[in-house]
N, C-alpha and C positions, 0 to 999 in steps of 0.2 A: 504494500500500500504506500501509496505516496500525496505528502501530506500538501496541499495549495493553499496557497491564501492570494483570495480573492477581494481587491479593494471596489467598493460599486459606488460610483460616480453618483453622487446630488441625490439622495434618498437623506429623507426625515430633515432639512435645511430648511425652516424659515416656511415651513406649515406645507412643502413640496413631495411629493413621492416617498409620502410616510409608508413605514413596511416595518411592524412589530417585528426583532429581533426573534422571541419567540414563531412567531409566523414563519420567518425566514427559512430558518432551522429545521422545523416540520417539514416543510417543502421540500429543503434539498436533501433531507435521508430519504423523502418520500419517492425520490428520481435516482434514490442508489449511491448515495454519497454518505461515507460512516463520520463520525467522531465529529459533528458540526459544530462548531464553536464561534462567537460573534465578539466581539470587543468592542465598546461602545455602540450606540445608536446610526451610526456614521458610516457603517457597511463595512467593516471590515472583517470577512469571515474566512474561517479553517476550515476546508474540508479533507477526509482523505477519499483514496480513488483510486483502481488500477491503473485509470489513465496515465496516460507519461506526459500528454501535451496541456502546455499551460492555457493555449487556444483552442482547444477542445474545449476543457475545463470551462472556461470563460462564455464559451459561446453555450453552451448548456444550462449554466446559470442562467446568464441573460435572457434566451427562450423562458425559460420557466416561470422566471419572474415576470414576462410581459405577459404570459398562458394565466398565470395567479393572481396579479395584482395589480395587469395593467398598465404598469410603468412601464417605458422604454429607459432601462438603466444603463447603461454605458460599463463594462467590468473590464478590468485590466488583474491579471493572474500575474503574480510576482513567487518566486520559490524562496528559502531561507539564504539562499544565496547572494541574490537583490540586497536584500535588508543588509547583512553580511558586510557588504561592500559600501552600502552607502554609510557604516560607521567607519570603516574605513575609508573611505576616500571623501569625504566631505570636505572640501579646503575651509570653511567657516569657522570647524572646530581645531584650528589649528593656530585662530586668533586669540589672543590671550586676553581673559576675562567676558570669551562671546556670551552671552545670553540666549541661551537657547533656545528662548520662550518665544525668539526672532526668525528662527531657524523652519524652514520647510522644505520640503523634498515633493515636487510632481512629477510623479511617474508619469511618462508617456507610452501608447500603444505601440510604437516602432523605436527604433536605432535611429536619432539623429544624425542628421551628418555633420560636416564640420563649419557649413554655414551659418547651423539652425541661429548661434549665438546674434550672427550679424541681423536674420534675419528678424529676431526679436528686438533690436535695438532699445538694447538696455540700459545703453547711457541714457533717456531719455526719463526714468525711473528711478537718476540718484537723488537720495543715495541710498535707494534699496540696488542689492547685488544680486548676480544670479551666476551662474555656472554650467554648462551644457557637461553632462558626463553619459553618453552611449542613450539610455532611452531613461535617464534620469537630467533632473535640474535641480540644482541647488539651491535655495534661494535664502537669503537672509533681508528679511525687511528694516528698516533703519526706525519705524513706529511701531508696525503693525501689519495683520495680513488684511483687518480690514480697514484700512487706509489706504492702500495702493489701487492704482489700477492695472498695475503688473501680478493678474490672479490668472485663474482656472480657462476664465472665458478667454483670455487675451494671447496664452498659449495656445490654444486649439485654434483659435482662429489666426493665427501669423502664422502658424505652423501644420495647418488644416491635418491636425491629430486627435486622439482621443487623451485626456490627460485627467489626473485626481492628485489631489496635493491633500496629506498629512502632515502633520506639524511632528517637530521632533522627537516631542515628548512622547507624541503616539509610534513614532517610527520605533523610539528605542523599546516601545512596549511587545508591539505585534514581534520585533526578535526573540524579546525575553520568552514570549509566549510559544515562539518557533520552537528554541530551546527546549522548554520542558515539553515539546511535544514526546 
């Protein structure tokens, strides 16, 4: 068995594509998925599955949930190795006294290329920063995530991808949680 965590794009945000945790869960053991586990209201769930692919995975969730409840959820499947990496390579915690609490990671649907950076023209958003790493960005806000208009929407749209940002504190949870899988 092999274990996915699956982050789902703009479910329960601001009175949006609310979907009971509990509900969630029911669901997906209900379509053959064991050990279902959820983390916050926010979409962030473990499943395990003989599957091997994390677009399998994904794209099964996603049906289900639009067959169940309606929503068109956007899911992006990330493995313990994603997360892995992003405590490692993150260049923002490498500045001394960062604030974490400033800190987010939006995962994208594909492997940027080595444009993507220019084409989001992020000098335009100092002094929040950001960092292109393969189908990851890093981003450190200089207030706030909700202050900027360097978010969710504005990556997907300069970059016509699917993308979900967690804050750090959740990133380094969903590992911990990989962990004691």
């Amino acid at each position: 068995m092999k274990t996915h965590l699956a982050l789902l794009r703009g479910i329960n945000v601001s009175g949006h594509n609310m979907i009971k945790m509990d509900a969630l869960k029911t669901t997906l053991e209900a379509i053959g998925f064991s050990n279902v586990t959820t983390y916050i209201q926010s979409g962030n769930v473990f499943v395990q599955t003989e599957e091997e692919s994390s677009f399998s995975v994904g794209f099964k969730i996603k049906q289900e949930i639009y067959k169940t409840f309606g929503h068109e959820v956007p899911v992006i499947v990330i493995g313990k190795n994603d997360l892995e990496l992003c405590l490692k390579t993150n260049p923002f915690l490498k500045e001394k006294e960062v604030d974490t609490k400033k800190l987010y990671v939006a995962f994208i649907s594909k492997e940027l290329n080595s444009t993507a950076l220019n084409d989001l023209k992020i000098s335009q958003f100092k002094p929040d920063e950001a960092v292109v790493d393969g189908n990851k960005i890093f981003i450190k806000y200089d207030i706030g995530a909700g202050k900027t208009r360097l978010d969710q929407k504005y990556i997907e749209k300069k970059l016509n991808v699917t993308a979900t940002m967690r804050n750090w504190n959740t990133v380094t949870k969903l590992l911990e949680m990989y962990e004691n899988d």
